[in-house]
C-alpha positions as CSV (number, residue, x, y, z in Angstrom):
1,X,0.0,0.0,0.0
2,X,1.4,3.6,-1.1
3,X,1.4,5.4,2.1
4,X,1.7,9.0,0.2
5,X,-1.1,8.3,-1.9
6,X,-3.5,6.6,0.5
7,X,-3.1,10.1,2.8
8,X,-3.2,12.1,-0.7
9,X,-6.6,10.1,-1.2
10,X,-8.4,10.9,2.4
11,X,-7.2,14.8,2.4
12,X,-9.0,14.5,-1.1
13,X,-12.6,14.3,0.8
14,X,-10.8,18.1,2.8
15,X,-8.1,19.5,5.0
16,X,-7.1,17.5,7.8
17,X,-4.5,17.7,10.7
18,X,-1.9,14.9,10.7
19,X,-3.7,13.5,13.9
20,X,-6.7,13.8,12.0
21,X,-5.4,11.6,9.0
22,X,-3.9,9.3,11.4
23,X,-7.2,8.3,13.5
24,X,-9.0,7.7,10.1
25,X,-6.2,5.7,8.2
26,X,-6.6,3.3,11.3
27,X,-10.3,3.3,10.8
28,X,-10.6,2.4,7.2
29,X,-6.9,0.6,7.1
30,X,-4.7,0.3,9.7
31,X,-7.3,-2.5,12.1
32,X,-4.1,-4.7,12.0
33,X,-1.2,-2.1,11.6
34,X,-1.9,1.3,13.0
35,X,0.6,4.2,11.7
36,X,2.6,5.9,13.8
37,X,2.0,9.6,14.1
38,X,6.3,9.9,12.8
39,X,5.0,8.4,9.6
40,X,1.9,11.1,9.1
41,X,3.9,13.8,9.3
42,X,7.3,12.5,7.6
43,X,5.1,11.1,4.7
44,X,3.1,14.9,5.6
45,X,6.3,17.0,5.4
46,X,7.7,14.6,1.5
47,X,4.0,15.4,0.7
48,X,4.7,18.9,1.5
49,X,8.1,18.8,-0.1
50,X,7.1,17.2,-3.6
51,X,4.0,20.2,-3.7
52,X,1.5,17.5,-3.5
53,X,-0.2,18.7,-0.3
54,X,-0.5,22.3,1.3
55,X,-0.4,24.0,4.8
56,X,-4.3,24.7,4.5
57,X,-4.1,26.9,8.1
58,X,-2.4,26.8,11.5
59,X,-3.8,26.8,14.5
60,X,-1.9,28.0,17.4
61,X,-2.8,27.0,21.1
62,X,-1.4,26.0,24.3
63,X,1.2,23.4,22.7
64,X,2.8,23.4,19.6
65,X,1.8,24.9,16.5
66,X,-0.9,22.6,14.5
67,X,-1.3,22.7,10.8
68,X,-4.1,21.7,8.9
69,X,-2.6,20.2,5.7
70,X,-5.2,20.3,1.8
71,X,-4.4,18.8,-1.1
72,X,-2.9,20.8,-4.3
73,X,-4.3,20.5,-8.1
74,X,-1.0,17.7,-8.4
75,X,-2.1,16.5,-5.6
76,X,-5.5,15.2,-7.1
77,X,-3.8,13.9,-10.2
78,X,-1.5,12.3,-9.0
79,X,-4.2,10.4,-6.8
80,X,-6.3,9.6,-9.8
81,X,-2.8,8.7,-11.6
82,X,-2.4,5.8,-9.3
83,X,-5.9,5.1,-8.7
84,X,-5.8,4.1,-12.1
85,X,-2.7,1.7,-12.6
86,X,-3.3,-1.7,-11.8
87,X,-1.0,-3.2,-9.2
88,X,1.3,-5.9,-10.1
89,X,0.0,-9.4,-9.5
90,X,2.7,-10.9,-7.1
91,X,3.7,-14.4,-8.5
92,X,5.8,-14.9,-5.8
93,X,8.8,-17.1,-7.0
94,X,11.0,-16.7,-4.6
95,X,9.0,-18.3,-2.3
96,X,10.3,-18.6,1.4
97,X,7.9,-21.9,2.4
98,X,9.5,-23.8,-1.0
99,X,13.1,-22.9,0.0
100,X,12.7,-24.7,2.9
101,X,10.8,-27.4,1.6
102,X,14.0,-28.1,-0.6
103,X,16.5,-27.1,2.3
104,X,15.1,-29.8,4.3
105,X,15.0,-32.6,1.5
106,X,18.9,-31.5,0.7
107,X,19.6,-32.0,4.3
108,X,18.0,-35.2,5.7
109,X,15.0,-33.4,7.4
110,X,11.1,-34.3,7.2
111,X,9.9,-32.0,4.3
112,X,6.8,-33.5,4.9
113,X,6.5,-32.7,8.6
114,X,7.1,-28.6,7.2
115,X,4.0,-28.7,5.3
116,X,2.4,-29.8,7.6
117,X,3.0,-27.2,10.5
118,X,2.7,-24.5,7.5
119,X,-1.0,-26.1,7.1
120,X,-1.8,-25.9,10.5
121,X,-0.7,-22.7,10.4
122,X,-2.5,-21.4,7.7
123,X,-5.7,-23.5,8.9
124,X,-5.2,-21.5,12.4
125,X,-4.6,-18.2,10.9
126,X,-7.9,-18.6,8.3
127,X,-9.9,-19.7,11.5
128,X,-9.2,-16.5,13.4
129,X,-9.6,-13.9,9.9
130,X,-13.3,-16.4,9.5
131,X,-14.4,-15.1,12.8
132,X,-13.0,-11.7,12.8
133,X,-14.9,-11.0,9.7
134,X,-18.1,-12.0,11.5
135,X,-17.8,-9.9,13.8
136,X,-16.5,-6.8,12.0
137,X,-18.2,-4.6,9.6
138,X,-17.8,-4.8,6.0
139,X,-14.5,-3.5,5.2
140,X,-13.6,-5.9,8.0
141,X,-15.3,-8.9,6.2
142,X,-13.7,-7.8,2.4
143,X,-10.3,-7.6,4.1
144,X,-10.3,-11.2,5.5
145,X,-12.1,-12.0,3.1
146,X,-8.9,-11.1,0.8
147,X,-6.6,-12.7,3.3
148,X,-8.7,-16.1,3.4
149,X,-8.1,-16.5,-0.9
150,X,-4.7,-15.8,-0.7
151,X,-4.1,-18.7,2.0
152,X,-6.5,-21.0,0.2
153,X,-4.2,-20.8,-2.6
154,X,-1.2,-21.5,-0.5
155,X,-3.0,-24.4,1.0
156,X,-3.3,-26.1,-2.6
157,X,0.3,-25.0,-3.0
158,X,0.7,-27.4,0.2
159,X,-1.4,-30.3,-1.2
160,X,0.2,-30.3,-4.6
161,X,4.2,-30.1,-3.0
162,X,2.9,-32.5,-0.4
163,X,1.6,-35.0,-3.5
164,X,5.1,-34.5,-5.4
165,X,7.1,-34.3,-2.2
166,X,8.7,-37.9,-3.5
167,X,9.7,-36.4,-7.5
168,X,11.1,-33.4,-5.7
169,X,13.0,-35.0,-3.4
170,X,14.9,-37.6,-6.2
171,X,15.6,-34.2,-8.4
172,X,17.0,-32.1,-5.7
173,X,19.4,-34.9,-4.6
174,X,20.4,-35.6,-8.2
């Protein structure tokens, strides 16, 4: 996720103070990874820097000086820019999981007993997300949701290593 351009997008709906931004990014995407307030306002000050954002007004109080931060013309299209662009599907071929998989057959270990505490991890973990998103709301649900298809693909990753485990272990050795 593009920091930069996910704060770009939410100062797109109005000025905001860096506290502000911070309290809704958690809201809408930070359930499981909250920013800290040191990267609001470093992303804030680059933002700042590249003419993408604007000091909108500041307030001054009791404390320090707060500034409420809009979004420049650029700004906008450079949101829209990368609103636009797909991401790139991540084929992951460097895959950690297989390395070891393959360490373990060059080294005399149980291949087979990996897969199986990667499954039982991955069973745990899509366990939890299945009752989290019951419980949540619906950007909750569509988040696990995304989660859950990505670790049903690793499970029949699992399956199909587990069901060549053999072939793979006479071509490593070879």
């Amino acid at each position: 996720m593009s920091l930069s351009h996910t704060l770009l997008g939410l100062l797109e709906r109005g000025p905001r103070h860096g506290y502000d931004l911070k309290q809704e990014f958690d809201a809408q995407f930070g359930q499981d990874r909250p920013l800290h307030y040191g990267q609001v306002y470093a992303t804030l000050a680059r933002l700042l820097k590249n003419g993408l954002v604007e000091v909108d007004a500041v307030e001054h109080g009791g404390g320090p000086e707060r500034k409420r931060y809009a979004i420049t013309a650029s700004g906008v299209s450079d949101v829209a820019k990368w609103l636009s662009q797909p991401e790139r599907p991540e084929a992951y071929l460097n895959s950690t999981l297989y390395t070891k998989v393959v360490l373990a057959l060059l080294t005399g270990r149980d291949a087979a007993a990996i897969l199986d505490v990667q499954r039982a991890a991955h069973l745990d973990l899509m366990r939890e997300l299945t009752r989290r998103k019951t419980r949540g709301d619906l950007a909750d649900a569509l988040i696990c949701d995304h989660a859950i298809f990505h670790l049903e693909a690793d499970l029949r990753w699992l399956e199909l290593t587990s069901a060549r485990l053999d072939r793979l272990a006479e071509k490593v050795r070879s």
